[in-house]
N, C-alpha and C positions, 0 to 999 in steps of 0.2 A: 854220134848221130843215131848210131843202132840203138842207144842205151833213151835217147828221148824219145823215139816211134813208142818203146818197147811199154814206155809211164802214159803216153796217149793212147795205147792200146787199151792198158789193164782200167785206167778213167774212163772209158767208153763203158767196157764190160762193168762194171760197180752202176754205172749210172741209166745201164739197163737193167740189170736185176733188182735194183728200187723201184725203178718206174713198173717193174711188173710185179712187186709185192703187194706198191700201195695199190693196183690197180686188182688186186686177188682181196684184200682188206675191201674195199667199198664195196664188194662186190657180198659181202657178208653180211647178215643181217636174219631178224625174226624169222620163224615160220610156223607154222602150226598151231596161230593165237585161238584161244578160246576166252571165252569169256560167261559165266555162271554168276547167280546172282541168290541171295538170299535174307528177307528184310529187307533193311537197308545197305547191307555191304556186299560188294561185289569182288569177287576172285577171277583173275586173269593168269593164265599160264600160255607160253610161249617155248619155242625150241628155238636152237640156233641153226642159222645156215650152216651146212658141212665146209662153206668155205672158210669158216670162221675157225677153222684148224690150225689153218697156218699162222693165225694172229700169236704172237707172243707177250703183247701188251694186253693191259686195261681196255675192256669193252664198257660201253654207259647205255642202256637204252632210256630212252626217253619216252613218258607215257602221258598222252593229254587225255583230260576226261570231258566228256560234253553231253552239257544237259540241254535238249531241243534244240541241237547244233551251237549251244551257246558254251565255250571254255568256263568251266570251273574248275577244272582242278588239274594242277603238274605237278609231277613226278620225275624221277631216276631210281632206275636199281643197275647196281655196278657187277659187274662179272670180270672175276679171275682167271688169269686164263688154265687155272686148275679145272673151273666150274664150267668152261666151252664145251659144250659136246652136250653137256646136260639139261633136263627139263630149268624153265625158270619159274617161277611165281609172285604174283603181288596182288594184295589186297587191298581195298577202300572200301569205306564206310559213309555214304551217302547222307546229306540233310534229310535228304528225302525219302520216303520209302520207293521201293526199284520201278510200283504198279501205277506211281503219279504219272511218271513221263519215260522218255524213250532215255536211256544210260549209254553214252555208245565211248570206246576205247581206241584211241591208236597210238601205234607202236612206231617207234624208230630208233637209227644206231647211230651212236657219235663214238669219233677216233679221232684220236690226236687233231683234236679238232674241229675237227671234219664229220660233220652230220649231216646222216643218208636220208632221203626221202621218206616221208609215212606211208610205209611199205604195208602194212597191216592194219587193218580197222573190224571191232565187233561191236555192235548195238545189241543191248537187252529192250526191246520195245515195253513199254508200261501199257496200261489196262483204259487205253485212250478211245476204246469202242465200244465203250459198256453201254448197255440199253437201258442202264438207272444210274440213281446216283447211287457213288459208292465214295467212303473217306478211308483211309488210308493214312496209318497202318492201323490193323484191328487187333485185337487183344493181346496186345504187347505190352511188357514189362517194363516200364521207366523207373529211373530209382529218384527221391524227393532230391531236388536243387538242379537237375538236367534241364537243357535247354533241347525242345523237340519241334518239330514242324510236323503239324499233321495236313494232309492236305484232301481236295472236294475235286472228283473228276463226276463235270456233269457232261449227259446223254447230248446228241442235235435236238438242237430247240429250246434248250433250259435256259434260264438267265439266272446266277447266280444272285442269291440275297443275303447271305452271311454265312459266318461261323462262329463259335463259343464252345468253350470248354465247360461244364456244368458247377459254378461253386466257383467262376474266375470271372472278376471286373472284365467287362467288354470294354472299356476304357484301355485294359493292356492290351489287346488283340491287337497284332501286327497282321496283318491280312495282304496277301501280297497274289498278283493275276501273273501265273505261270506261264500259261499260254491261253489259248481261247477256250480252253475246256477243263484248263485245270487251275486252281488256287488252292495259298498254301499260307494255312494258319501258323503263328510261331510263337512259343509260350515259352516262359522258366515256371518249371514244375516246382512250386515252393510249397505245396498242402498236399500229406499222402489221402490215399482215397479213403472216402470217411466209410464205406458198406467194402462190397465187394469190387468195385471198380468206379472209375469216373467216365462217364459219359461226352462224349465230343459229338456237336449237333450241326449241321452244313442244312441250308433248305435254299431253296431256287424255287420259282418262278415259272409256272405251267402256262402255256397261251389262252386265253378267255379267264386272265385275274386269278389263275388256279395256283395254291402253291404247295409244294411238296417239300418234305426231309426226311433227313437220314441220319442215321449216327455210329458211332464204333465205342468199345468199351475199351479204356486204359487203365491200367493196374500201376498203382504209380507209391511204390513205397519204399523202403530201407532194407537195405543187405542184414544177414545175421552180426548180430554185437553181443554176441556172449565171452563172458570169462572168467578170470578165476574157477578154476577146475582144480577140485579136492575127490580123492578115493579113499578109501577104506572098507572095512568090512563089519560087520556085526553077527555072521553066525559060522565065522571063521571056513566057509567056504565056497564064498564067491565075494566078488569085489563091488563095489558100489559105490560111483561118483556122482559126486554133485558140481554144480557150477552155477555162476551167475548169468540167470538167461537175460540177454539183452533187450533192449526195446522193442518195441511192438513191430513188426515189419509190414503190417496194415495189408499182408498177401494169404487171405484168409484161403483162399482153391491153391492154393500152392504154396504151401505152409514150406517150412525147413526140415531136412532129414540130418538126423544125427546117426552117427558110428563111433562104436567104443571097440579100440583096437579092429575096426577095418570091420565089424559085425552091426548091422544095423539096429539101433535101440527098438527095442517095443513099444508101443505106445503109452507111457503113463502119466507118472507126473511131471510136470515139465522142471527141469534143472534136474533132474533125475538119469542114471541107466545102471544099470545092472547084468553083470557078466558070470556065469561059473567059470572059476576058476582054482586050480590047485593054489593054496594060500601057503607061502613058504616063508622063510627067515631071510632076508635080503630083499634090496630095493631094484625097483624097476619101474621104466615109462610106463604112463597110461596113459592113454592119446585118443582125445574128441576131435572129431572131426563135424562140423557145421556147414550147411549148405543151402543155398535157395537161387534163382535165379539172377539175383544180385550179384551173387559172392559167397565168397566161401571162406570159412574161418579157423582154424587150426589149434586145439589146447592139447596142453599135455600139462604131468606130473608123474613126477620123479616121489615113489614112500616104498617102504616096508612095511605091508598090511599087517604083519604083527604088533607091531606100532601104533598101529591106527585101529585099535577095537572099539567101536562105537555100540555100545550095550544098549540091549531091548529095555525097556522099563520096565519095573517091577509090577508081579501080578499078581489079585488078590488079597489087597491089603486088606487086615482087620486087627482089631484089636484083642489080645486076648483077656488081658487086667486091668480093668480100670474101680481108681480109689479118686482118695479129695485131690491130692496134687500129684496123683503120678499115674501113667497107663502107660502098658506093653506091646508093642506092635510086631506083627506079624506079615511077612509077604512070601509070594514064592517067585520061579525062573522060569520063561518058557522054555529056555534049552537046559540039558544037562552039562554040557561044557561051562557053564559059569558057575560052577559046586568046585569048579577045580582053580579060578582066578582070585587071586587077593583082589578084592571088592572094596572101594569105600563111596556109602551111602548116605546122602542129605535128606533130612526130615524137616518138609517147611508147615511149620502149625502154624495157624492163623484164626485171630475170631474177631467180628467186625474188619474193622479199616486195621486191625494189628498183625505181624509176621513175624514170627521170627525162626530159626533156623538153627539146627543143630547137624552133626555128623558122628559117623561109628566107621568104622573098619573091620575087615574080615576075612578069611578066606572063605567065598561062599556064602556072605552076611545074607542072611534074611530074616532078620527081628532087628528090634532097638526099644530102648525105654525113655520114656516123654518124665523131666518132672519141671517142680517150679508151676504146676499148673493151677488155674485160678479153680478153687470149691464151685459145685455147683455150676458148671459154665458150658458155655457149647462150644466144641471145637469140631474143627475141620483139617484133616492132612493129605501130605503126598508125598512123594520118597521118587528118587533118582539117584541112580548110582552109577560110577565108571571105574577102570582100571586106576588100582594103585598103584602097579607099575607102568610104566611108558603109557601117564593118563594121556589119553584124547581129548576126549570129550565128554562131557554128563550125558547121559540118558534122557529120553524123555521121561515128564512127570509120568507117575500111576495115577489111573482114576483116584479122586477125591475121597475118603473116608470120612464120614462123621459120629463123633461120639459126647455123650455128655457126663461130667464128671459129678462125683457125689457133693452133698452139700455139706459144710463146716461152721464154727462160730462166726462171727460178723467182724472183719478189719477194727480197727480201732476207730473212735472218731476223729474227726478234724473239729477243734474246738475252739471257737473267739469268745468275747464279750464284746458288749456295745455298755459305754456311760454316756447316758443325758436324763440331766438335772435330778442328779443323785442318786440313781435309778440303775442298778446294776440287769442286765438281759443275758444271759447265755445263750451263746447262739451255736451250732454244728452242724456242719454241712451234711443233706442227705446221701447217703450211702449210695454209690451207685452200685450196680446192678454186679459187677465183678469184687464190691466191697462187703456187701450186706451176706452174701452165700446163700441165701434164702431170704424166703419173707419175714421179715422183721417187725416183730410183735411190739413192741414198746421199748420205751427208752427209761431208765432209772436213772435220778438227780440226785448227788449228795454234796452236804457243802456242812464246813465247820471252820469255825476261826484255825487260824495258823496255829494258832498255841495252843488248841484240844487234840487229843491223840484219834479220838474215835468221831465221827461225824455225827452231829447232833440232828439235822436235819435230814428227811430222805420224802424224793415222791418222785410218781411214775408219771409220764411221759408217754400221749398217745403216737402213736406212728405217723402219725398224720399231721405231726408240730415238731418244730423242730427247731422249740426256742423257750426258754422259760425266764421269765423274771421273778428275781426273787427280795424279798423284801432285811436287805440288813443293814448290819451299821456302818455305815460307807465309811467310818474312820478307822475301822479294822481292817485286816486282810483277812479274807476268806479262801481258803484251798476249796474248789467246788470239782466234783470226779462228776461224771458221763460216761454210762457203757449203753450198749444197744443186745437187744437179744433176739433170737429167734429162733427159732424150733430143735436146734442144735445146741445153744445156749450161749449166755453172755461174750460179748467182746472184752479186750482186754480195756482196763481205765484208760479215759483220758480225763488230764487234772489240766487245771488253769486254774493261776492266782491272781482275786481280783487287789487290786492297790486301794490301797486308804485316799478316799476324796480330798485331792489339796487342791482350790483355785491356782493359787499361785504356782505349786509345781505342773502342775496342770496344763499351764500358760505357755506355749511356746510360740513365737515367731511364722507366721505362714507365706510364704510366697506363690509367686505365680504360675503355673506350669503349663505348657502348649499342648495340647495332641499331637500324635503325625503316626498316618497310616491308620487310623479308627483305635487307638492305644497311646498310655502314656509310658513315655520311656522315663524311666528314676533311676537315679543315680544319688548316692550320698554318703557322708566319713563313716569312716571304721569307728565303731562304738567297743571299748572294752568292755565295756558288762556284758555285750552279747554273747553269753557264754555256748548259747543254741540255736545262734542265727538272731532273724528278723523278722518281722511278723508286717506287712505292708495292706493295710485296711482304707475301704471307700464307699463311700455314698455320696447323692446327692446333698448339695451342700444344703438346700431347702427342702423341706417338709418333712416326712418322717418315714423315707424309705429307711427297710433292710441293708445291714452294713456287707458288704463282700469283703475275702480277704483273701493272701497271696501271702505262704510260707516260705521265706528266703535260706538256705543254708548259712554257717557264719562267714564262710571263704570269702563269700559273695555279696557285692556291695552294690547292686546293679539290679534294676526287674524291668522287664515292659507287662505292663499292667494293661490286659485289654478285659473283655466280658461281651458279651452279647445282649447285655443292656445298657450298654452306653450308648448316647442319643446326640446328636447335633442341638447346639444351643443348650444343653444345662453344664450350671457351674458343678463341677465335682469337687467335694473336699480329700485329700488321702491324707491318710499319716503313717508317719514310719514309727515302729517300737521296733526295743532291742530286746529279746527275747533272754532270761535270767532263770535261775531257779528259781527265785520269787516268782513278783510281778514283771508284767511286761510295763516299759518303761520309753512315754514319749520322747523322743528324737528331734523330729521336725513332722510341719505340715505344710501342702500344699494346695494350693486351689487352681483350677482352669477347667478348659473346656476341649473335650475331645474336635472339638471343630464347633469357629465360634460361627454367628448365623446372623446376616443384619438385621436389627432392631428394628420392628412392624412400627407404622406410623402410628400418630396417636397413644405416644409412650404415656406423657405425662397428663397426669389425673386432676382435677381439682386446677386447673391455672388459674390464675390469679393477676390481678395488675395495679397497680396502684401509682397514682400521681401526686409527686412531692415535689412542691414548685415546676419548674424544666425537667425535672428527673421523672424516669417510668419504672416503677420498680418491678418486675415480672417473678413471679412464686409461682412454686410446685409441692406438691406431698412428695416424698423419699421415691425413687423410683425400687419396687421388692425386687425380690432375685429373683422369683417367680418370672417377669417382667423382663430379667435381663439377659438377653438369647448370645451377649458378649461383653466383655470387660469396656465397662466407660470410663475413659480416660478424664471427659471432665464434659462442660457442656458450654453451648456457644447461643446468642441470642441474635438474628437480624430483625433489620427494621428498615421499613420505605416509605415513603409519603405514599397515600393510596387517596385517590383522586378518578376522575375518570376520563385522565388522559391514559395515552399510550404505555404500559407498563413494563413496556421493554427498554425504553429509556429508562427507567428512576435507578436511581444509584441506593446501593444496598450498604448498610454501616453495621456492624455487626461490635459485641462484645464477647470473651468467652472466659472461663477459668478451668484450671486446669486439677479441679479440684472435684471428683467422685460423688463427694458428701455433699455438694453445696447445692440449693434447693429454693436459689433466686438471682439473680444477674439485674443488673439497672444501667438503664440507656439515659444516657446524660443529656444534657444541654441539648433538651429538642424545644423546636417551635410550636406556637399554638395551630397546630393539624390534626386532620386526620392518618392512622399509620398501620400498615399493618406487621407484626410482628410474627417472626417464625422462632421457635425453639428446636432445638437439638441435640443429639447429645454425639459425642465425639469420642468412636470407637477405632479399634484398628482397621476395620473395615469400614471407613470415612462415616459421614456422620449420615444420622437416621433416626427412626425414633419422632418425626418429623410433625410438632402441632404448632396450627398456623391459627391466629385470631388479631380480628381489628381494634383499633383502640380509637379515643378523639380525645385530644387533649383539650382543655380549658382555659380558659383565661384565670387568675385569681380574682378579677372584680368577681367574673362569671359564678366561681366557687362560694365566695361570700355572698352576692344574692343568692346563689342557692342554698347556703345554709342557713340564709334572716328565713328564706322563703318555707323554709323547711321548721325552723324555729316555731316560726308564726302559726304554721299549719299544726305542729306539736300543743302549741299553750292554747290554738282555737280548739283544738280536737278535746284538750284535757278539760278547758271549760265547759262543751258540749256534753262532757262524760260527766262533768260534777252539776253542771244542771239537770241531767235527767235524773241523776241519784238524789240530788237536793228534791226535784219535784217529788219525784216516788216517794221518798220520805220526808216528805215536809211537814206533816203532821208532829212526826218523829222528834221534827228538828226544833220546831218549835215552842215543842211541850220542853225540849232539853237547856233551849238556847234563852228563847223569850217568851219565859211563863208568862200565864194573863194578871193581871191587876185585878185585886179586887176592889168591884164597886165602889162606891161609897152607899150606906147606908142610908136612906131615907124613907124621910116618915110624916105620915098626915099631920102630924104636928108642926115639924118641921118648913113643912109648906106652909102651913093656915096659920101659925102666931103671928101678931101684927108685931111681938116687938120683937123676938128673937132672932125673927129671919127675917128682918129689915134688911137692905141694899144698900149697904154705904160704901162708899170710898175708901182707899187706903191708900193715901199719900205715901209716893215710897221717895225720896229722894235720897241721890245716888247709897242707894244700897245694895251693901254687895252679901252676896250669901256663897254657901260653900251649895255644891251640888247635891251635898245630902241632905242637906236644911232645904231643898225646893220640891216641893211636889207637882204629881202633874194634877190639874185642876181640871175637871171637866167642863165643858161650856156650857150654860146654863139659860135657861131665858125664861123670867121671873113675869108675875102677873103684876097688870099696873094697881096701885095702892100697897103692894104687899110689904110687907121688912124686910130687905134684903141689909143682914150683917148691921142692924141699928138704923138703918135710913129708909124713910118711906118712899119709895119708887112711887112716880107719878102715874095718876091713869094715863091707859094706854100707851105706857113708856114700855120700852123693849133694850131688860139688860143683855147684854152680852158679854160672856163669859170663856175668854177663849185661856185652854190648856197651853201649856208650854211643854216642853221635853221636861222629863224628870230632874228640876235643879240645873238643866242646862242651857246658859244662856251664852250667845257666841259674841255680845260686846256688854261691857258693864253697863250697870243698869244710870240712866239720865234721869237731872231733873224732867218732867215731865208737866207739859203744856196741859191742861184738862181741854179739850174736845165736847162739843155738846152731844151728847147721847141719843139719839133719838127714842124715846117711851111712848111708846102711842098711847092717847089715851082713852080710846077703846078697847073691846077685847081682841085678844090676838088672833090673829085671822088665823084659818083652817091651811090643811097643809097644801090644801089645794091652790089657797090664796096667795100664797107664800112663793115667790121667783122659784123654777125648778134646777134643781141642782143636783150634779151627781154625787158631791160631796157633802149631801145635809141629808140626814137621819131625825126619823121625829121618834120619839121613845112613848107611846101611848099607855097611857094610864088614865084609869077611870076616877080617879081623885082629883088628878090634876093635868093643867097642861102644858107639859112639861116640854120642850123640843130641843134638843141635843144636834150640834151640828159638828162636822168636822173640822172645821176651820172656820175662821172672823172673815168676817166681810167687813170691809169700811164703809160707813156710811156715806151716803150721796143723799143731798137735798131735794133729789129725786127719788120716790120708789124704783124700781125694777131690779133688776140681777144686778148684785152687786161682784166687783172687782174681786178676784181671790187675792188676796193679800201673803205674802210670805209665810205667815206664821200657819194660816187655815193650810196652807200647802204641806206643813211638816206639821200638822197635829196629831196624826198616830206617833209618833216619833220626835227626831231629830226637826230642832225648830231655830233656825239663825233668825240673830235678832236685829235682822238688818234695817226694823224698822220700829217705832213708837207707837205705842196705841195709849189715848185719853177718855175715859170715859167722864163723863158729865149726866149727875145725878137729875138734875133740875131744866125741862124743859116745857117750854109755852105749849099751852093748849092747843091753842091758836096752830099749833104748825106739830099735828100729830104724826104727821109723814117725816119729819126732820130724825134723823138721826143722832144719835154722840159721838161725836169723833173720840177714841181711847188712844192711847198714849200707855207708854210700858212703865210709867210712873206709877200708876192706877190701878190696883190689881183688887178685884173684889173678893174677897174671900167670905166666905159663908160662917160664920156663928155659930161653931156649935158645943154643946157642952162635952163631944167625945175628944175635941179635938186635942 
């Protein structure tokens, strides 16, 4: 019983001394909060309560943050019960800066769960009474990619109209109303400031429409980024780093400080500092330190500056000996310590676009000797030197030297030939300016068959040509020498042997070859005779340019052939020779185009067209090289009805060949239309060259009238031509073709015998004569009573005497009818009296009267104009004898006007004794 009081006892006593712990614990907590603020971040320090002694657990206070009474930010900071007794601290870093709004803090204590009252509270009040506007924060540091809130606390009475960053889309601006006097712009800083700072602009709203602004400057850039850090030394006593300075930090007022070993750098060059220091054998740190308002940056390195000698550059350079190919150079040290270092020193000579670079060693080197240099020439040098043991690094260059060398004989030449059309050229390249060593006065030619020991030929060569043709026996070979000279004296020979002219060997196979890149790339077999290489020559393949050429060694089978006159659109021809003690000796040739060019329209000259039955045959002249700006594959011909419908319908029919040379194409089986025809020609760069012309086809009736039509116009045209030449000389013709007839002779006799030249008759029945037994008879008209041929003609009877063609008569001759004759037997009337005619001629004679007519008339039983009869219509001439004439000697008085009918039976002929 004693022993249960005694355990209810000692549970009483336990469960009061708890109850009065935990009640000495709550009773513990902060005291002595402060609260400081600067920028944006705000520092809080607190004590503990001294009851807080007796705690032997984990203390938490708990800390709320509030902006214009509104919670934004919680916290804990934990206390051991080592740290009870002792000050506490805790910092934050506001959005905002601390002058926008009021910052206020409170504190309290949790225990074993158990959380005490907000025992403590401090406010930082912001700049909420200002008499203008003001933004916040002002010339503050941001670093590029930070996210900041600048904010506008306006005066009573403003009304807020915006904000903007200067160089940032108002489109990003988050604009946010803090309270009724403050607003808070919010940006991501992605552009550093492009001067010295960026400008942040807030304006508001004056009463009577007035408006006002303000602004603050932000620095908004990059922490230091330097690195790589290297030291060494150059005048072996003091140290000297370099390093890689990092990007721009765009914080021009507040640039970055460096320290080398904890000593501030001086101002120079940047990635530069320089330290005095005792320069020893062993390595040690050397240690950059970087700094700016961003950040801070830390380099070191770890050398032994004995190691690392980085020598001054040489001073003074000059020359002391200069010859044709070789000069002596000279420099000196700024320090005397390098007379005592093994040196070794680079010499880079240079002249134009060329470099090249030699080296020497020394203890203390300060000369060197230049050879291999070009006569005559200008050079320029410079020299760097470093340790030759434990090198570093090279020196910088020494100023530039320039010197000019003496002048010597002339390089040898470079020597081709050109053959065209039997015609041997020597040609050699002009000396350039590093070749010739001076001005070069002329050039001397000699040339002598292969089989003469001493040159038969020699002649000089102005400076100014640099090509001679010579006149020999292209079936020999000739060894032809070329030297150049000038004021120094001749070069050494250059010979070339020309080959004896054979077509045939001559003749080799040419193919095609492409340009690429403004150059032709050749490639081709290994040649044994090339005892001394290859010789690779070219020109245009038309007209009569200079030949260029391109020296191959023998190893080598391979050239890219370019020039600075090679052109777009011409064909080039090259050839390859193998190069021999002799003659150089054709290989292969080539032809192409450094880059071919489409064919301009209007290629083909001279067209032509011609229709053969349904067929069109279409012809061109050769198209020259001249002409061809790219290789033509062959050529194509279209054709379409051409009409004057729509021409975007007509269906196009073309033919082509595939054939370069061919110089006509023919369209088949067309209809009688009209057509138009296009030509072209068919390159790798599709076709072009492009001549377009109309045609109309025919009918063949069509063609045959026009050739009767054409005919006809030809034999009317040639008889027009031969009658104006017949008229012009028809005198001509006629004295040539139909001389005159002479007369017949008559005589007073002849007329007045009553018996000689009596009128009779001559019965001709069917007699025939030959044409040369007939004469032509002139018509005669006899007086009445007189003898006409034995017969006395009646008064006033009227014979009539009509001519025939000479012996030609056009039907045999008939018995013939006699006809009464009419003889008047008065006198013969006057010619007045006489019917008028245009074919009757009176022949006047003062003897007699005589009247001479053209042609017969037939009697009529009536006087007047008689009928022309056949025979009076062909009396100059050709007389058909389509009809009969009868004369009748004997008629009545009584009927003096009666006529004789004649008949072709009856031919009067005259009597006479010459006949």
């Amino acid at each position: 019983m004693i022993t249960w009081l005694l355990l209810i006892s000692l549970f009483s006593k336990s469960t009061q001394d708890g109850s009065g712990q935990e009640t000495g614990v709550l009773q513990c907590g902060p005291q002595n909060l402060t609260l400081t603020g600067s920028n944006q971040m705000m520092l809080v320090t607190w004590e503990d309560d001294p009851s807080c002694s007796a705690v032997k657990d984990l203390l938490i206070y708990e800390l709320l943050v509030l902006v214009t009474d509104e919670q934004v930010h919680r916290d804990e900071v934990s206390v051991t019960p080592d740290q009870i007794g002792s000050t506490h601290s805790w910092n934050w870093t506001s959005y905002l800066a601390l002058e926008c709004v009021s910052h206020s803090v409170r504190l309290s204590l949790r225990y074993r769960n158990q959380t005490g009252p907000w025992r403590q509270e401090q406010t930082l009040p912001g700049n909420e009474k200002s008499t203008q506007l003001e933004i916040y924060p002002k010339d503050r540091v941001f670093e590029v990619g930070s996210r900041v809130t600048f904010c506008c606390v306006l005066p009573a009475g403003y009304i807020f109209d915006g904000m903007n960053l200067i160089g940032y889309s108002s489109a990003n601006n988050n604009i946010t109303q803090i309270s009724n006097w403050t607003y808070a712009l919010t940006l991501h800083l992605n552009l550093p400031s492009e001067h010295s700072c960026t400008d942040v602009k807030c304006r508001a709203n004056i009463s009577h429409g007035k408006t006002t602004e303000n602004g603050a400057c932000a620095f908004i850039g990059y922490p230091p980024g330097d690195k790589d850090l290297q030291c060494e030394t150059q005048d072996l006593e003091s140290v000297r780093c370099h390093w890689t300075v990092g990007r721009h930090t765009h914080l021009p007022t507040k640039p970055t400080e460096y320290k080398l070993l904890g000593r501030k750098c001086a101002d120079g060059s940047p990635g530069s500092c320089s330290q005095k220091v005792q320069v020893n054998v062993g390595e040690r740190n050397w240690t950059l330190m970087a700094h700016n308002e961003l950040g801070t940056v830390e380099l070191s390195d770890r050398a032994d500056l004995t190691k690392r000698v980085h020598m001054f550059a040489p001073e003074g350079v000059t020359a002391s000996t200069v010859n044709a190919r070789t000069v002596s150079l000279e420099w000196g040290w700024k320090l005397p310590q390098y007379n005592n270092l093994n040196i070794t020193c680079q010499v880079n000579v240079s002249h134009g676009s060329t470099n090249t670079m030699s080296e020497t060693c020394g203890v203390g080197l300060n000369s060197a000797v230049l050879t291999d240099l070009i006569p005559h020439w200008q050079y320029n040098v410079k020299v760097r030197c470093g340790t030759t043991q434990h090198f570093w690094k090279w020196s910088n260059w020494s100023t530039r030297f320039n010197f000019h060398t003496k002048g010597d004989v002339p390089d040898a030449l470079d020597v081709w030939m050109q053959m065209k059309d039997n015609e041997i050229t020597v040609i050699w390249k002009v000396p350039l300016a590093n070749q010739s060593h001076g001005h070069i006065r002329d050039y001397e030619v000699t040339w002598a068959k292969t089989t003469e020991t001493e040159p038969q030929n020699r002649t000089t060569v102005a400076h100014t040509k640099h090509n001679l043709s010579i006149s020999i026996d292209t079936a020999e070979e000739y060894l032809v020498t070329v030297t150049a000279r000038n004021m120094n004296g001749s070069s050494s020979p250059s010979t070339i042997t020309t080959p004896p002219f054979n077509p045939d060997t001559n003749r080799v196979s040419t193919s095609r070859i492409a340009g690429v890149n403004g150059s032709f790339s050749l490639s081709w077999s290994a040649s044994p005779t090339a005892s001394c290489g290859y010789v690779v020559d070219w020109c245009p393949t038309s007209g009569h340019s200079s030949v260029e050429w391109l020296k191959v060694p023998p190893h080598e089978t391979n050239a890219i052939i370019s020039s600075e006159q090679f052109k777009d659109g011409l064909r080039y021809s090259l050839s390859i020779y193998a190069c021999t003690q002799g003659a150089p000796v054709l290989l292969e040739r080539r032809e192409g185009y450094i880059r071919e060019k489409k064919i301009q329209a209007d290629l083909f000259k001279r067209l032509k067209w011609k229709q053969q039955d349904s067929n069109v045959e279409v012809s061109w002249d050769p198209v020259p090289l001249t002409e061809q700006t790219a290789f033509i594959e062959g050529y194509i011909l279209y054709w379409r009805e051409d009409n004057n419908n729509n021409n975007n319908n007509k269906i196009f029919f073309n033919v082509s060949t595939d054939s370069p040379e061919a110089i006509s194409l023919t369209a088949r089986n067309l209809m009688i239309s009209s057509y138009r025809f296009t030509v072209k020609a068919l390159t790798a760069l599709g076709e072009c060259g492009t001549k377009e012309f109309p045609a109309s086809l025919n009918s063949q009736t069509d063609n045959l009238i026009k050739e009767v039509i054409i005919s006809l116009v030809t034999v009317f045209s040639l008889l027009c031509l031969i009658t104006v030449v017949c008229y012009r000389h028809w005198v001509c013709i006629k004295q040539k073709v139909y001389p005159p007839i002479p007369r017949p002779l008559f005589t007073d006799k002849w007329l007045t015998s009553p018996v000689e030249h009596i009128c009779r008759p001559l019965h001709v029945e069917e007699c025939y004569h030959s044409e040369a037994d007939i004469m032509d008879i002139q018509e005669l008209l006899c007086k009445p009573g007189a003898l006409v041929n034995g017969y006395v003609s009646n008064e006033n009877t009227l014979f009539i005497f009509s001519p025939t063609s000479n012996g030609y008569y056009n039907q045999p001759l008939k018995n013939c009818t006699p006809a009464p004759l009419c003889l008047p037997t008065t006198t013969v009337p006057s010619q007045s009296a006489l019917p008028s005619s245009p074919f009757r001629s009176v022949f006047p004679n003062p003897s007699y009267d005589l009247i001479m007519q053209t042609g017969d008339r037939q009697c009529n039983s009536e006087p007047g104009v008689q009928e022309e009869t056949h025979l009076e219509r062909n009396s100059g001439g050709y007389q058909p004898q389509g009809h009969t004439e009868t004369i009748t000697p004997n008629q009545k008085e009584e009927d003096p006007v009666n006529l004789m009918s004649c008949v072709s039976t009856y031919i009067l002929l005259p009597q006479s004794t010459f006949k």
